[in-house]
NULO-38886 format. One record per residue: y, x, z of N, C-alpha, C, O in turn; residue number from 1. Coordinates in steps of 0.05 Angstrom, whole numbers, always signed. Layout:
residues N
{{Y; X; Z}; {Y; X; Z}; {Y; X; Z}; {Y; X; Z}; NUM}
...
END
This chain:
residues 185
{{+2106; +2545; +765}; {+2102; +2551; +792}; {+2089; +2528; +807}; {+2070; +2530; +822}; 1}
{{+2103; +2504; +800}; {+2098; +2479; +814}; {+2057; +2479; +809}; {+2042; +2470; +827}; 2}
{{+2045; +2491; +777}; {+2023; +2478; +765}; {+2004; +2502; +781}; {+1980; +2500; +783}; 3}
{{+2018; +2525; +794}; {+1999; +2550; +803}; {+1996; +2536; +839}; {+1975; +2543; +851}; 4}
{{+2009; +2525; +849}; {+2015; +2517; +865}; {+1993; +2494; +875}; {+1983; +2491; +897}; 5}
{{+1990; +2485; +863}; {+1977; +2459; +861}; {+1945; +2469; +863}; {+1929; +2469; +882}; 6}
{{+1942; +2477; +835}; {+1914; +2494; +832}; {+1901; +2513; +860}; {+1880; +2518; +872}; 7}
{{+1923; +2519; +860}; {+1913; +2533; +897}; {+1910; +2518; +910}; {+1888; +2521; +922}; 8}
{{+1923; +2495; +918}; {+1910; +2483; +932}; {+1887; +2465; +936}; {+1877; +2458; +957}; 9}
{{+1879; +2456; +902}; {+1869; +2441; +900}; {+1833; +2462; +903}; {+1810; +2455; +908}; 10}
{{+1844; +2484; +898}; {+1816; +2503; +901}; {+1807; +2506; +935}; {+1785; +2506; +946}; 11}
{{+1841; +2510; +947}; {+1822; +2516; +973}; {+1810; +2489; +987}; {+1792; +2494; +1003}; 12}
{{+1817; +2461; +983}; {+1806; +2443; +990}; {+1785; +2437; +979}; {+1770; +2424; +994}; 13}
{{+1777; +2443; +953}; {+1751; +2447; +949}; {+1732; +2466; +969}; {+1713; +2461; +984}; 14}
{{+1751; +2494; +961}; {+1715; +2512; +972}; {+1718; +2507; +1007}; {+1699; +2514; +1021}; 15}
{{+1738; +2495; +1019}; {+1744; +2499; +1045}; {+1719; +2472; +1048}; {+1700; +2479; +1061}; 16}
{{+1719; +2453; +1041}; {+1706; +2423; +1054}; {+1668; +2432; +1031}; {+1646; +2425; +1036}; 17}
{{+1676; +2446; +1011}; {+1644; +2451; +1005}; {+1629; +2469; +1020}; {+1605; +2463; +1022}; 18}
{{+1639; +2493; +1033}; {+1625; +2510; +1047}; {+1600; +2493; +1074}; {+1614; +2478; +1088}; 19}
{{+1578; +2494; +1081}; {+1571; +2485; +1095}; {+1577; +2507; +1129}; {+1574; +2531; +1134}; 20}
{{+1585; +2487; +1142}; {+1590; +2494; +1167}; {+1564; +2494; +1181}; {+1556; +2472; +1190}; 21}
{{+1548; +2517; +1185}; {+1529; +2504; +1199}; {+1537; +2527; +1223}; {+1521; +2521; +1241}; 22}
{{+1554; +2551; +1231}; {+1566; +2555; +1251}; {+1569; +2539; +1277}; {+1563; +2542; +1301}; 23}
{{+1586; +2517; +1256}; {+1599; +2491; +1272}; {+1576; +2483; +1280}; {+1569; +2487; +1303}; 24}
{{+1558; +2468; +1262}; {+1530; +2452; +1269}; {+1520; +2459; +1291}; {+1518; +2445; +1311}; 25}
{{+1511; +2487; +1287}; {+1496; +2496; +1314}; {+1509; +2498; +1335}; {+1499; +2487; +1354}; 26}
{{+1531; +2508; +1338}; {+1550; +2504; +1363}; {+1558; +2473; +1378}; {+1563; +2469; +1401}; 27}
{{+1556; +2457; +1360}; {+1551; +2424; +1367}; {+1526; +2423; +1379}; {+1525; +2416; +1402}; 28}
{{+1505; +2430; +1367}; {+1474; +2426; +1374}; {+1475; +2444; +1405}; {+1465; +2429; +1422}; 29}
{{+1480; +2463; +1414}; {+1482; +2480; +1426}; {+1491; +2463; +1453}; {+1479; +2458; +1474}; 30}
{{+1522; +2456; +1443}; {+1530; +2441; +1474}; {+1521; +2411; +1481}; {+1527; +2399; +1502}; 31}
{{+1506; +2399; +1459}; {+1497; +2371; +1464}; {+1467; +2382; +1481}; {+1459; +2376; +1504}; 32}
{{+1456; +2396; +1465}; {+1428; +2418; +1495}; {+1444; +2416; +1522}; {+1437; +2399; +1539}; 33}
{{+1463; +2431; +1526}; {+1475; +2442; +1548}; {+1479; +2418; +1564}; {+1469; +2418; +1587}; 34}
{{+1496; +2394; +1553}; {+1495; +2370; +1566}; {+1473; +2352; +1582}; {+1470; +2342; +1604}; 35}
{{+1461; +2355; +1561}; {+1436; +2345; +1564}; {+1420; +2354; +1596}; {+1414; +2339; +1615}; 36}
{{+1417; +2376; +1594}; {+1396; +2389; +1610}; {+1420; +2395; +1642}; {+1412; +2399; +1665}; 37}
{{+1442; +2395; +1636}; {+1467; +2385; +1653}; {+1459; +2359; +1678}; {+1455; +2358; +1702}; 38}
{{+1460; +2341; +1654}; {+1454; +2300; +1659}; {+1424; +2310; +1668}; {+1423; +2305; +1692}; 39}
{{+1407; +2319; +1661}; {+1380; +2318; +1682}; {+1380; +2337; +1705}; {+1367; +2330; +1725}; 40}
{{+1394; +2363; +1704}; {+1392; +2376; +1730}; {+1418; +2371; +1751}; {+1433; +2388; +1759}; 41}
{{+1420; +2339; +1758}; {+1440; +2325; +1778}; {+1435; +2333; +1801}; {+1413; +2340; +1808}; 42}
{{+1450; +2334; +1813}; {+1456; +2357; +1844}; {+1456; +2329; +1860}; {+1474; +2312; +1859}; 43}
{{+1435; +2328; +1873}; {+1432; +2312; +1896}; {+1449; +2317; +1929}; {+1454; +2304; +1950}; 44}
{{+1451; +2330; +1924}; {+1457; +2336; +1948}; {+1488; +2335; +1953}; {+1499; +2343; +1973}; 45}
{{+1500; +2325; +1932}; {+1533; +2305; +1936}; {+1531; +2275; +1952}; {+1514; +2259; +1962}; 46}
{{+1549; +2276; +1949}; {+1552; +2241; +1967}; {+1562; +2229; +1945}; {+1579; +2242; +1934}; 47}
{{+1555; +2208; +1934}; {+1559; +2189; +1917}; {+1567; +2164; +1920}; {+1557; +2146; +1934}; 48}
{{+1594; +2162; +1901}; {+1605; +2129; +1906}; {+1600; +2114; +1891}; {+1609; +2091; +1894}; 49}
{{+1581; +2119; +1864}; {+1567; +2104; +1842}; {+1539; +2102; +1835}; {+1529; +2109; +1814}; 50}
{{+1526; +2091; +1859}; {+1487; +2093; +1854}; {+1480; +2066; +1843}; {+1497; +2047; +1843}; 51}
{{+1451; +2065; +1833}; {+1439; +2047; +1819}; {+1435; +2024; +1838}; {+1436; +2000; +1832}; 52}
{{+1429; +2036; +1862}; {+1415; +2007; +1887}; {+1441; +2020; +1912}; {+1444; +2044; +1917}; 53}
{{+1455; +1996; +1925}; {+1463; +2011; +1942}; {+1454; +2008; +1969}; {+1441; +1988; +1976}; 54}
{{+1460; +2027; +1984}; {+1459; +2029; +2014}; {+1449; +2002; +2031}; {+1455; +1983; +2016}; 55}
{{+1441; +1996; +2045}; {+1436; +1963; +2069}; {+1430; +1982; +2088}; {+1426; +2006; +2090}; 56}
{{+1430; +1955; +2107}; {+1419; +1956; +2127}; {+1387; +1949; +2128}; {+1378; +1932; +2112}; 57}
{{+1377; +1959; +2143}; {+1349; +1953; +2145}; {+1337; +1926; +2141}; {+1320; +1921; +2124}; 58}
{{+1349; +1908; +2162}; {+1335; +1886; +2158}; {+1350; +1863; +2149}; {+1346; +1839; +2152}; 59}
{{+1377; +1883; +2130}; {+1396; +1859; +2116}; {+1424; +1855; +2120}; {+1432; +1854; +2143}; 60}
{{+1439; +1852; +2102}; {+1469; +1845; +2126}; {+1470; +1822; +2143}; {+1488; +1820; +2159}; 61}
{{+1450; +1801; +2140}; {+1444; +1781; +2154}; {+1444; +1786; +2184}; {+1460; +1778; +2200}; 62}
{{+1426; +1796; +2187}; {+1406; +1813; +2213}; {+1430; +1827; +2217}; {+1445; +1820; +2235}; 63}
{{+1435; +1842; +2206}; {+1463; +1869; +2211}; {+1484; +1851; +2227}; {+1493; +1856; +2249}; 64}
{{+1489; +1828; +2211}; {+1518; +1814; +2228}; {+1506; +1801; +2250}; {+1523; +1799; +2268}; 65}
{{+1480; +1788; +2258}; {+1479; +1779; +2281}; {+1471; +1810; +2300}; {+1471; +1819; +2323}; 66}
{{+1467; +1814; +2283}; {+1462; +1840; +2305}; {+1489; +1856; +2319}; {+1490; +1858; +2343}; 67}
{{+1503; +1863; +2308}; {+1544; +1857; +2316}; {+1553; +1841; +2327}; {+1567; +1848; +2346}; 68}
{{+1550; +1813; +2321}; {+1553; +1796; +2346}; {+1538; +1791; +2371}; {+1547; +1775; +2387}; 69}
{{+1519; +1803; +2373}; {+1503; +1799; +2400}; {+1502; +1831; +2410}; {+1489; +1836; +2431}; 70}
{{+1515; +1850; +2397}; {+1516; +1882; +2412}; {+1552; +1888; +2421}; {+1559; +1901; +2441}; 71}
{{+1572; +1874; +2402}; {+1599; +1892; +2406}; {+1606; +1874; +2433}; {+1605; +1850; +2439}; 72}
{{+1614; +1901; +2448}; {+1628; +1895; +2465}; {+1659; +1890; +2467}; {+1674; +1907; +2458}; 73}
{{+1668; +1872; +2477}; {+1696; +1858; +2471}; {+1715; +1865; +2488}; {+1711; +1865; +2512}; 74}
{{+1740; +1873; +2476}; {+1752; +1884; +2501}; {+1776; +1854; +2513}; {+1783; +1837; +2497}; 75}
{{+1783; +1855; +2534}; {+1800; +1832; +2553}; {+1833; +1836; +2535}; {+1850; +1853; +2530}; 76}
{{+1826; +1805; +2530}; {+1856; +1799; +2516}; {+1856; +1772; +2530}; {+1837; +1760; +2540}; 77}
{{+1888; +1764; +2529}; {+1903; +1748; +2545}; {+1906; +1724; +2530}; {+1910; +1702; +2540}; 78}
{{+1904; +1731; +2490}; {+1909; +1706; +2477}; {+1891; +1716; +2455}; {+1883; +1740; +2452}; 79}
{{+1883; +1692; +2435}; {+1857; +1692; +2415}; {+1876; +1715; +2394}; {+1900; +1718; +2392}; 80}
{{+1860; +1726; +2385}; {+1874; +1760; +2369}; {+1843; +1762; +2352}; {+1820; +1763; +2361}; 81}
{{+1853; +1763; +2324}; {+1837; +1769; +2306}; {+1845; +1802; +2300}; {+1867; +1812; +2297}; 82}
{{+1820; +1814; +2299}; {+1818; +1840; +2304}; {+1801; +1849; +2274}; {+1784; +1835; +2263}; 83}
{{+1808; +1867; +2268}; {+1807; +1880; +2236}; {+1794; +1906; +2243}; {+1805; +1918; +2262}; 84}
{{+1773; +1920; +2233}; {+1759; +1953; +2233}; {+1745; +1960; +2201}; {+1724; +1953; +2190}; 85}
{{+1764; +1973; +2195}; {+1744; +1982; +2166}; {+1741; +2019; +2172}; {+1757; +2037; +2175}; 86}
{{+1707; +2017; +2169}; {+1710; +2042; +2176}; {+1697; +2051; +2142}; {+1702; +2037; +2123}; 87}
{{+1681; +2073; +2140}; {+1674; +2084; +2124}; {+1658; +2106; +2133}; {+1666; +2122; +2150}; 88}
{{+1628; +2108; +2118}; {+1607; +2124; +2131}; {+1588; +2141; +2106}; {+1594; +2137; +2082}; 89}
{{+1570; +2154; +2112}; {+1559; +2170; +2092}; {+1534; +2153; +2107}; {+1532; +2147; +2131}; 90}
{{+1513; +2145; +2083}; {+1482; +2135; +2090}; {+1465; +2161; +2079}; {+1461; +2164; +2055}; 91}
{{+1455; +2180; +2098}; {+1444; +2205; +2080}; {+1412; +2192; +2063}; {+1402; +2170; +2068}; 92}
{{+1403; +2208; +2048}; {+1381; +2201; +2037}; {+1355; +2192; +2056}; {+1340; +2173; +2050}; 93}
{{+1353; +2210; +2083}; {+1344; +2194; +2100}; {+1342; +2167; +2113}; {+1322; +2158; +2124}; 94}
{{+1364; +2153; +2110}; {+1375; +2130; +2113}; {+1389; +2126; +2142}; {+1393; +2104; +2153}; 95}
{{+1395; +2156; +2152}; {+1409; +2161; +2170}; {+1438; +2153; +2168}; {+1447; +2143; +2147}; 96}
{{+1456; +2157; +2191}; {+1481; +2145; +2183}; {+1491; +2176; +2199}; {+1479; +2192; +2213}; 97}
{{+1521; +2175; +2188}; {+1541; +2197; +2194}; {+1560; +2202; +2187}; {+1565; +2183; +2173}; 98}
{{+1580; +2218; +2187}; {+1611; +2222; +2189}; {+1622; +2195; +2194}; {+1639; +2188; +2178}; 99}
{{+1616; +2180; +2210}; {+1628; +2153; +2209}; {+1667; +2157; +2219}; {+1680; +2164; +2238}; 100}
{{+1671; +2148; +2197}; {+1708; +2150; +2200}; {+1718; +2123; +2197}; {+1717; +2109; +2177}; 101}
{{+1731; +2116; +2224}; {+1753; +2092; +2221}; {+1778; +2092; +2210}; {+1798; +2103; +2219}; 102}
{{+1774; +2075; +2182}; {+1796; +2076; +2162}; {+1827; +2064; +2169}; {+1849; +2074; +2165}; 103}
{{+1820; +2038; +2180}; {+1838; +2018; +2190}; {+1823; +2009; +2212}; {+1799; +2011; +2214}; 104}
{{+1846; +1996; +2236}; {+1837; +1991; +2258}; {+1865; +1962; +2268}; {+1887; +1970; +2275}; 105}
{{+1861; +1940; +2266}; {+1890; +1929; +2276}; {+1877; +1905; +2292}; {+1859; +1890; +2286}; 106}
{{+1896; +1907; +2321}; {+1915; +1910; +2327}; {+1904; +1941; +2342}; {+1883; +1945; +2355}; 107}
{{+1921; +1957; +2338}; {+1912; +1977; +2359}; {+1915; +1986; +2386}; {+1938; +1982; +2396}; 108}
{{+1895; +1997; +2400}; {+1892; +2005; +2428}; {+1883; +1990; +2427}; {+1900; +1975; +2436}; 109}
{{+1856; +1970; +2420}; {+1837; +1949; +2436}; {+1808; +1968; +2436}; {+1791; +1966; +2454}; 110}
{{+1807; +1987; +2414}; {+1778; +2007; +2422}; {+1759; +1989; +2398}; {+1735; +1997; +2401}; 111}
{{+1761; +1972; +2379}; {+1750; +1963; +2362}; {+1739; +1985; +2340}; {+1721; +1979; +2325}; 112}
{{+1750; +2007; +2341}; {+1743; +2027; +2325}; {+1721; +2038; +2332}; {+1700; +2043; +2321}; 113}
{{+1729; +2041; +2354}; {+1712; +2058; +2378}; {+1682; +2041; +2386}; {+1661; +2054; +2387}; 114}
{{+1683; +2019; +2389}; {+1662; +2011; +2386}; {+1643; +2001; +2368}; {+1620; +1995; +2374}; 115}
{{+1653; +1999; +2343}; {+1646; +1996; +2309}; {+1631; +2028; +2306}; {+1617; +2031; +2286}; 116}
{{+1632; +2045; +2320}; {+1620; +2072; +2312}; {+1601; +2071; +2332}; {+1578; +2078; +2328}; 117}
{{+1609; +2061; +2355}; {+1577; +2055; +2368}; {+1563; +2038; +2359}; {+1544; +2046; +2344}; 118}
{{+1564; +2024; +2361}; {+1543; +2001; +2344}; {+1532; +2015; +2317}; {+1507; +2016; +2315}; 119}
{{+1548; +2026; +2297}; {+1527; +2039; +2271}; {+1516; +2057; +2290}; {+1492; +2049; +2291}; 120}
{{+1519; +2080; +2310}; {+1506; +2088; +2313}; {+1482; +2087; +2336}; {+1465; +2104; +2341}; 121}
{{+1485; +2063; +2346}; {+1457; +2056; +2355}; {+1440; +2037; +2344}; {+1421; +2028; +2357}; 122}
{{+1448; +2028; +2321}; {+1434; +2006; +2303}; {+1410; +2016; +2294}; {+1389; +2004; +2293}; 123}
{{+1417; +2047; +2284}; {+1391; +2059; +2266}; {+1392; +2064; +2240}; {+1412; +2060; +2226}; 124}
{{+1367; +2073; +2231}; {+1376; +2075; +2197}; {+1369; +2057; +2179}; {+1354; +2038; +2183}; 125}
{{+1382; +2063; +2153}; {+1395; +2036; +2137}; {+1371; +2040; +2114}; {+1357; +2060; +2118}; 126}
{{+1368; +2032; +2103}; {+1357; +2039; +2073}; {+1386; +2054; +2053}; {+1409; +2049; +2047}; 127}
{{+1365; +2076; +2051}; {+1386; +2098; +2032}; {+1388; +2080; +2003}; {+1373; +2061; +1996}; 128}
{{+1418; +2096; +1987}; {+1418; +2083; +1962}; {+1412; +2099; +1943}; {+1416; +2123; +1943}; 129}
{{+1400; +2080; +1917}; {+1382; +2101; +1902}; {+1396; +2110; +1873}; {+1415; +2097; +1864}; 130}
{{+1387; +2128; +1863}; {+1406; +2131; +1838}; {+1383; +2147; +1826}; {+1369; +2163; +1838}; 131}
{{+1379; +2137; +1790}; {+1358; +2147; +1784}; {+1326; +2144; +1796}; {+1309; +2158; +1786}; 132}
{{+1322; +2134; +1809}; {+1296; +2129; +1824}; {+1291; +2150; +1848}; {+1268; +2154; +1856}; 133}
{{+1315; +2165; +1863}; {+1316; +2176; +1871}; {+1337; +2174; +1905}; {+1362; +2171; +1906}; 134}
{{+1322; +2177; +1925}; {+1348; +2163; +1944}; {+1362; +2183; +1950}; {+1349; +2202; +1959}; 135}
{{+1390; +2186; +1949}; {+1415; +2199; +1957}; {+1429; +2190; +1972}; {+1426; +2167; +1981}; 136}
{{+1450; +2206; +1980}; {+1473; +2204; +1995}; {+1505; +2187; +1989}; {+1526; +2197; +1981}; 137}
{{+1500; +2168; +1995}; {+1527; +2153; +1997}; {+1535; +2143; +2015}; {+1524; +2135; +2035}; 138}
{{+1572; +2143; +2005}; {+1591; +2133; +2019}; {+1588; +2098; +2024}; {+1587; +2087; +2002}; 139}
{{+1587; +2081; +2044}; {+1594; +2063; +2052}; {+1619; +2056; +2069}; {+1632; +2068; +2086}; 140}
{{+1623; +2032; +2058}; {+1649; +2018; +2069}; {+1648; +1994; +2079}; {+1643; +1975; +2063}; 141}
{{+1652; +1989; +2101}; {+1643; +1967; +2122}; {+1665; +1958; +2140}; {+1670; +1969; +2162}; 142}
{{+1679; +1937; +2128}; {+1702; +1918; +2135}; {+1688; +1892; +2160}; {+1673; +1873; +2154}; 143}
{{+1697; +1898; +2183}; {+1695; +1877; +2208}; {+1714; +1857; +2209}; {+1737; +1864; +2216}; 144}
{{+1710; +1832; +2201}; {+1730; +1819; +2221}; {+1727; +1800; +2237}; {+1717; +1778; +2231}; 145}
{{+1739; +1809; +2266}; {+1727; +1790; +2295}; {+1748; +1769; +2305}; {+1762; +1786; +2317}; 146}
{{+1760; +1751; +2309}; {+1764; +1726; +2325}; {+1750; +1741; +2357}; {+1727; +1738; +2366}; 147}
{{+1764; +1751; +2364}; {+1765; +1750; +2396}; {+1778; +1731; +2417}; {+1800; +1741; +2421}; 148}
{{+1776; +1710; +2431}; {+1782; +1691; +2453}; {+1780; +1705; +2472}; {+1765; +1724; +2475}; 149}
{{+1803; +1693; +2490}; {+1802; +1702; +2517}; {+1779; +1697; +2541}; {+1765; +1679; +2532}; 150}
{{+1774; +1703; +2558}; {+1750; +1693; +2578}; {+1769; +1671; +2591}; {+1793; +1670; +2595}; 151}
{{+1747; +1652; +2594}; {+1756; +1628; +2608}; {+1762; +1633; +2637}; {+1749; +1652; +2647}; 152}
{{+1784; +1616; +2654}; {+1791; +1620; +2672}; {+1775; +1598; +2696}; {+1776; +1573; +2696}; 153}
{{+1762; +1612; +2713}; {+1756; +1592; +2739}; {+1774; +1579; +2751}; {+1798; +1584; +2749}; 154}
{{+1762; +1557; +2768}; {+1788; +1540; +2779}; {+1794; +1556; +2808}; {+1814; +1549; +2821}; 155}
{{+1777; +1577; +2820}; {+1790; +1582; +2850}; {+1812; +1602; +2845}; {+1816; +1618; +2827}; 156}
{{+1827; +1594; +2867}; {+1863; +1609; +2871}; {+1859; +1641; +2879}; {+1842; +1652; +2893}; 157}
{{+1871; +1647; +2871}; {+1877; +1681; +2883}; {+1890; +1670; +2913}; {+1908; +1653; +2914}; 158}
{{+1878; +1679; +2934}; {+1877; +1666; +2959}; {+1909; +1687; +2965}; {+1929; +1673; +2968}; 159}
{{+1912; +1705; +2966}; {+1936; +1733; +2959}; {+1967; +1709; +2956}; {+1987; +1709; +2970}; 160}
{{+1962; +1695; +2936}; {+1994; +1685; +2922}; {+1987; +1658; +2925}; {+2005; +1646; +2936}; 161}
{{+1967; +1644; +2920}; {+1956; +1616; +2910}; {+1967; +1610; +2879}; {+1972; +1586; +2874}; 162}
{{+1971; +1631; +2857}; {+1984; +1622; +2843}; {+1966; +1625; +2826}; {+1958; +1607; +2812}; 163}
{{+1956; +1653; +2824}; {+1937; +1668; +2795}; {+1909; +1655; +2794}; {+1896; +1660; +2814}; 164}
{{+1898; +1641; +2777}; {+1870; +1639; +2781}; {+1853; +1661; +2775}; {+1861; +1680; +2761}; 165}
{{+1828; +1660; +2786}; {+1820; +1685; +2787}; {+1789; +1692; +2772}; {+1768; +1690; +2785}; 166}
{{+1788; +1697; +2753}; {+1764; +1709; +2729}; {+1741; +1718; +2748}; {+1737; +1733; +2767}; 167}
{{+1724; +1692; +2728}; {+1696; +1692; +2744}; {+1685; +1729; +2729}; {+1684; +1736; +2705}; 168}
{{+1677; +1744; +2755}; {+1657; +1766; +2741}; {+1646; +1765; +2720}; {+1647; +1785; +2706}; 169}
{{+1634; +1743; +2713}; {+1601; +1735; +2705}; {+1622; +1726; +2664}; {+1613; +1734; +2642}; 170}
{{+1648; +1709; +2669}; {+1650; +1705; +2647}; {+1655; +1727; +2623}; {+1663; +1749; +2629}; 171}
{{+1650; +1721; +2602}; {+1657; +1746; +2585}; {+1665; +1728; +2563}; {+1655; +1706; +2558}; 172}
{{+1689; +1742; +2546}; {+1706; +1738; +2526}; {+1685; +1732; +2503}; {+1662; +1741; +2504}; 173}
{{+1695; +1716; +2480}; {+1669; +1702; +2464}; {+1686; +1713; +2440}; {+1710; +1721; +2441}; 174}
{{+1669; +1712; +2419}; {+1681; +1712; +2392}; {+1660; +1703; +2379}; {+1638; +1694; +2386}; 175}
{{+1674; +1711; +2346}; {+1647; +1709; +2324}; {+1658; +1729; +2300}; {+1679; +1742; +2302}; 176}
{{+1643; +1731; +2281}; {+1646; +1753; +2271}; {+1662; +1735; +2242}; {+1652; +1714; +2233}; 177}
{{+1677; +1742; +2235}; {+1698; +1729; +2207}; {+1691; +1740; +2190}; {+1687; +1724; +2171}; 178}
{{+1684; +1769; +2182}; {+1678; +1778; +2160}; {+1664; +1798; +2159}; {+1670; +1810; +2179}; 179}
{{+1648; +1811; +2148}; {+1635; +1828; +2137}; {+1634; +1841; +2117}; {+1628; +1865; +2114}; 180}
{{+1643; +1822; +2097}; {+1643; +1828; +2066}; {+1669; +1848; +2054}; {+1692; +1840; +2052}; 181}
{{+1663; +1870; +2048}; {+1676; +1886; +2033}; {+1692; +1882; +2011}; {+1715; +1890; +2008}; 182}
{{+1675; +1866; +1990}; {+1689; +1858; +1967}; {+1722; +1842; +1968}; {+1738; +1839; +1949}; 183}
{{+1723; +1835; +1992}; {+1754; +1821; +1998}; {+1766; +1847; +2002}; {+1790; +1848; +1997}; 184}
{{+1759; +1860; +2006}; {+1782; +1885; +2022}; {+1793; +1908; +2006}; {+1808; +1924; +2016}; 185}
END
């Protein structure tokens, strides 16, 4: 029994691994086509978080950050407060900007969010990022961080108390810009 046993098996592992599979073959051949022509007909028209060249600004992040420090408007604080905005935006293939969403915002109620979406959106468009030699739609992520100071105080008295000094019109609250760079964040 043990010697009939054996023989069977030793036959079907023969004719089973000699038969040529070309069933199999072609059905391999079949979905490596399918892939293929898959990987070349790529749907542009997604938003992408993995392109070949990415997203900028037009004339640089250089230009971009002085251009943030000489547009955001600062809102009136009483003591120096480093202020944090990471928002997150779509750069369409145009090199238009849009859905701009503020991710993080601290400390909040200063409107740092709020004004981080004005500024992308009166800056203009960016250079789109390209994938394949082709420019598409991606997600960008754009971490602020500002050093806001208080406005300096004039020496004349609030004539009212003689106590409060009283903020020249003309002064405005100063900062500089701490960060830009994404890769920390």
């Amino acid at each position: 029994m043990r010697i009939v046993f054996t023989v069977i098996l030793f036959l079907s592992i023969v004719f089973g691994f000699g038969q040529e599979n070309t069933a199999l073959k072609e059905d391999a051949k079949l979905i490596k086509e399918n892939a293929t022509e898959e990987n070349s007909k790529t749907e542009y028209n997604q938003i992408f978080t993995s392109v070949d060249v990415h997203a900028q600004p037009t004339f640089g992040m250089n230009s971009f950050r002085q251009y943030i420090a000489s547009s955001f408007r600062l809102p009136e604080v009483d003591t120096t407060t480093i202020g944090r905005v990471i928002t997150k935006f779509t750069v369409c293939e145009d090199g238009s900007i849009c859905d701009i969403q503020v991710v993080n915002e601290s400390p909040a109620g200063l409107g740092l969010g709020e004004e981080t979406k004005r500024i992308l959106n009166v800056y203009g468009n960016w250079k789109p990022a390209f994938l394949n030699n082709k420019a598409v739609n991606s997600y960008y992520t754009l971490p602020i961080a500002i050093e806001i100071t208080p406005a300096e105080i004039s020496e004349p008295m609030n004539n009212e108390n003689n106590s409060t000094p009283i903020k020249d019109k003309n002064e405005k609250n100063s900062f500089h810009i701490l960060s830009t760079d994404f890769s920390s964040y």
